[in-house]
N, C-alpha and C positions, 0 to 999 in steps of 0.2 A: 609812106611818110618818112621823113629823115630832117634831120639838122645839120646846120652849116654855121661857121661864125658870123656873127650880126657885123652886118656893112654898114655907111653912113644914110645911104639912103633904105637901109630899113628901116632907122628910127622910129621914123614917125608912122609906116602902118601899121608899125611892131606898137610903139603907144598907146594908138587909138585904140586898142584889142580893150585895155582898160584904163579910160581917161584922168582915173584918179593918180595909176601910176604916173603920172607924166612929174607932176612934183613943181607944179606950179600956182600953188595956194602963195607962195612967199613970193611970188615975182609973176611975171606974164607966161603965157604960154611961148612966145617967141622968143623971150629969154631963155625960157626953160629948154627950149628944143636947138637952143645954142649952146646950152650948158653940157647938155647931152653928145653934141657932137664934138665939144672940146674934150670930154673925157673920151668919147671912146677913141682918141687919139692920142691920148696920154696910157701909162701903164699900169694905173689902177682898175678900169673896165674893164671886164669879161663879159662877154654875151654871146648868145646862140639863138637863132631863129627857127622853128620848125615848119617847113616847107611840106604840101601835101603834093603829089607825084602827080594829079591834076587838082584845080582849082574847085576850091570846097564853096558853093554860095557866090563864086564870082572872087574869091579871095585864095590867094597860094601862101600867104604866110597865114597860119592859123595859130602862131602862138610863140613864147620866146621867154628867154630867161635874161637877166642883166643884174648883174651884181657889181662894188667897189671896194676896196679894201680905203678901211678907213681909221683915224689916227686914234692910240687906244685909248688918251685920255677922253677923245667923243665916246667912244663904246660906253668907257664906265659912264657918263653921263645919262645918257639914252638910257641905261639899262636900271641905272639908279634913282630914275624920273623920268617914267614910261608916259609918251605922248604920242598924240596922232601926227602923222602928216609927216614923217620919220624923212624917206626923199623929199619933201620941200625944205627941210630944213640942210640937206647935203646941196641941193640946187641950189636953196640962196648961198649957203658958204661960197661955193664957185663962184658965183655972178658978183658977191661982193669981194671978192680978190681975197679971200681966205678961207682957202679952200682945206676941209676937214677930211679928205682924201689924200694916201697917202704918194710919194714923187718914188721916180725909183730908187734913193736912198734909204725910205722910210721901208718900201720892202725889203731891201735886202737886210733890212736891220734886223726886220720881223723873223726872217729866214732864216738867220743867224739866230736870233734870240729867244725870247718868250712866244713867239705866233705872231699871227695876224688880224684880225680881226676883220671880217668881211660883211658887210652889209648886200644882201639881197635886194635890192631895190623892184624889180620885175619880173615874174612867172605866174604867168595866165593865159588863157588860150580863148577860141572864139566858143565860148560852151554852146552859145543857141544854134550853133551851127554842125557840131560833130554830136554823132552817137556814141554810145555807149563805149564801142570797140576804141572808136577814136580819140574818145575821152583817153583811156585809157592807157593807146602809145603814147598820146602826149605827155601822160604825165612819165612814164618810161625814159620819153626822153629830156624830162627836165632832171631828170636824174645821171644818165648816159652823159647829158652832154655837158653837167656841171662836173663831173669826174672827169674827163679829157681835157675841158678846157683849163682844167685848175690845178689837173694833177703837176707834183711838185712843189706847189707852195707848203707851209708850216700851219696850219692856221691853230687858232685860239681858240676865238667864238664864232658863230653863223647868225648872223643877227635878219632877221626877216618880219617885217610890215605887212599881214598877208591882206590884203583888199577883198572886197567880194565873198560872198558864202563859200561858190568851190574852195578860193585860195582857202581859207583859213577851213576846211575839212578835209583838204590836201595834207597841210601843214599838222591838224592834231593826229590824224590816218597815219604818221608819219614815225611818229613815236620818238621819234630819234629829238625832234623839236618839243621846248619844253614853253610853256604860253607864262608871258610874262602878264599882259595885262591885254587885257580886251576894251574898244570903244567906241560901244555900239552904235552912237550917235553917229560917227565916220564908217560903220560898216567892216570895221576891219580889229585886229589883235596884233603883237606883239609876238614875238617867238626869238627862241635862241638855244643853239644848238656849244653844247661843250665838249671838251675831250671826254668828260665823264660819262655826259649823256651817248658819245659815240661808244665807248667802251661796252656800257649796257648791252647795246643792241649787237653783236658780234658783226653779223653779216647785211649790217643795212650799207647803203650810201655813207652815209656818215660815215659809219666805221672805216669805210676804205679813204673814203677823205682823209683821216685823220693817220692815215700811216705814213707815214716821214722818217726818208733817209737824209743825213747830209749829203752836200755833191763834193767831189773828191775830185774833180780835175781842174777846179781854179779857172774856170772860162772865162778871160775877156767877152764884154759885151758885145765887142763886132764880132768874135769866136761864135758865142750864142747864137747870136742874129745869123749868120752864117748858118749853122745847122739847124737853125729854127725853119728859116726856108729852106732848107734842101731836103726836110722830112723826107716829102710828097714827091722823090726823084728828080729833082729840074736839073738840068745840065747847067754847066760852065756860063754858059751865053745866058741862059735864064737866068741866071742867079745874077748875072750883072745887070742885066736891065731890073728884073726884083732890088736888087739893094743899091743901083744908082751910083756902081761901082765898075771900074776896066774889069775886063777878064782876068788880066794878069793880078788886078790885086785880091781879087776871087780865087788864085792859085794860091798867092801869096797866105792868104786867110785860113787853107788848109793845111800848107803846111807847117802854120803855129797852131792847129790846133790838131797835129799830127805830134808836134813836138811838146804838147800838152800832157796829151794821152801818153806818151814814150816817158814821160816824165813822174806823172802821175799813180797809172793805173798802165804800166807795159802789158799787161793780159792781153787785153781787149785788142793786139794787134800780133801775138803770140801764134803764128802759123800760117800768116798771112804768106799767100807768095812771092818768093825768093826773086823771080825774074822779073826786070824794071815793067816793062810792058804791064803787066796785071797786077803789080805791088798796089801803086795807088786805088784802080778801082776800087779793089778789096778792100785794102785800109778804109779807104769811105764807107762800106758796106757796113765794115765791123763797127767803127764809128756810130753811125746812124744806127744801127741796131742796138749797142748800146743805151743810148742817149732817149732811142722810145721807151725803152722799157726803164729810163733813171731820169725823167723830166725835172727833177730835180737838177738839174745841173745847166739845164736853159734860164732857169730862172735868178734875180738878185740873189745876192747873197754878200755879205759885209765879212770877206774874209779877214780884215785886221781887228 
């Protein structure tokens, strides 16, 4: 089994795993499953699918995580007047054109400033389907794969809705999550995870969430986007059909954020070799090596 990030056409059979997540008590389902695909195309959505290596019951997604970062005055609300239905109420926001999700201004402000505050909207898996073992990666990797997808952000709060009996014995198992209100008539509780509650627990999820550096090299966004794609090795040609850019401005793009790093942090290119021929690959090397291990610095940030 393994995770990948959630595409537009997983949506919906990532959803149907559990119907309540879908978040369309305040509007229809076909709104809702609009709503869903406008975010994950914006920069507040994070999601991960968990894929089984062959098809479990006739199904290869067996389970998924999706979360938003969302704006702080909603958190204190939500959190200060604990109600059900927690996504129907971020779905209708979107559908009605005010949307309580943050743009990517609002995160790099976050990034900059106080945190984030992230709302969990989705993590559930197909349970009448996996045993015991499988239960068990899966929940592994709602954990794995919310650490990679999200490492570098600031966050605040962890705010989660948990549905269904697993979710919410997931959720209190968890320790790190602290139960704000439970309502059994919807089947589901409340949760929220703080910097304190990560402190507590040293060595959980949380805790590593919550470790934050600032990023020191001032990246332009096409910078970012730029070594966002080129993690995974793509060559020159890739990376212009990926970002729908010449080659040449794909050259162009490295060597501002050659002159980024030269500017910033000179270390990280400190030994590189001397002869033109292998200066560049390397410099990228060092680059990318970099930037895995400091994700923080793909991400917004409101340097003024």
């Amino acid at each position: 089994m393994h995770w990948r990030p959630i595409r537009a056409d997983d949506l919906k059979p990532c959803l149907e795993i559990e119907p309540a997540c879908i978040g369309d008590a305040l509007t229809s389902r076909v709104v809702a499953l609009k709503v869903w695909r406008e975010l994950l195309a914006g920069p507040a959505l994070y999601g991960s699918v968990f894929e089984a290596d062959r098809p479990i019951g006739g199904h290869r997604i067996v389970g998924g995580g999706i979360g938003v970062f969302v704006a702080p005055e909603f958190a204190d609300r939500e959190l200060a007047h604990p109600a059900p239905q927690l996504g129907s109420r971020i779905i209708a926001s979107v559908a009605a054109g005010k949307p309580v999700v943050l743009d990517r201004a609002g995160i790099a402000r976050g990034n900059a400033g106080a945190g984030l505050d992230f709302v969990n909207l989705f993590g559930n898996w197909r349970n009448e389907l996996l045993d015991d073992n499988q239960r068990a990666e899966v929940q592994t990797l709602l954990g794995t794969s919310f650490l990679e997808n999200l490492a570098g952000f600031r966050f605040n709060r962890v705010i989660k809705e948990a549905i269904g009996r697993s979710t919410i014995s997931t959720a209190r198992a968890t320790g790190s999550y602290q139960l704000v209100a439970e309502f059994p008539a919807h089947q589901s509780a409340l949760f929220v995870v703080t910097p304190k509650d990560a402190r507590d627990i040293p060595f959980s999820v949380a805790a590593r969430m919550y470790r934050y550096r600032d990023p020191v090299l001032r990246l332009r966004p096409a910078e970012q986007e730029l070594l966002a794609a080129a993690l995974d090795g793509r060559t020159d040609a890739e990376l212009s059909d990926e970002l729908g850019i010449s080659v040449e401005a794909v050259k162009k793009r490295w060597v501002s954020v050659f002159g980024r790093v030269e500017e910033f942090k000179p270390g990280i290119l400190a030994g590189a070799d001397a002869e033109k021929k292998h200066r560049g690959p390397q410099k990228r090397h060092r680059v990318l090596a970099y930037v895995r291990a400091h994700r923080e610095e793909l991400r917004p940030y409101a340097w003024d």
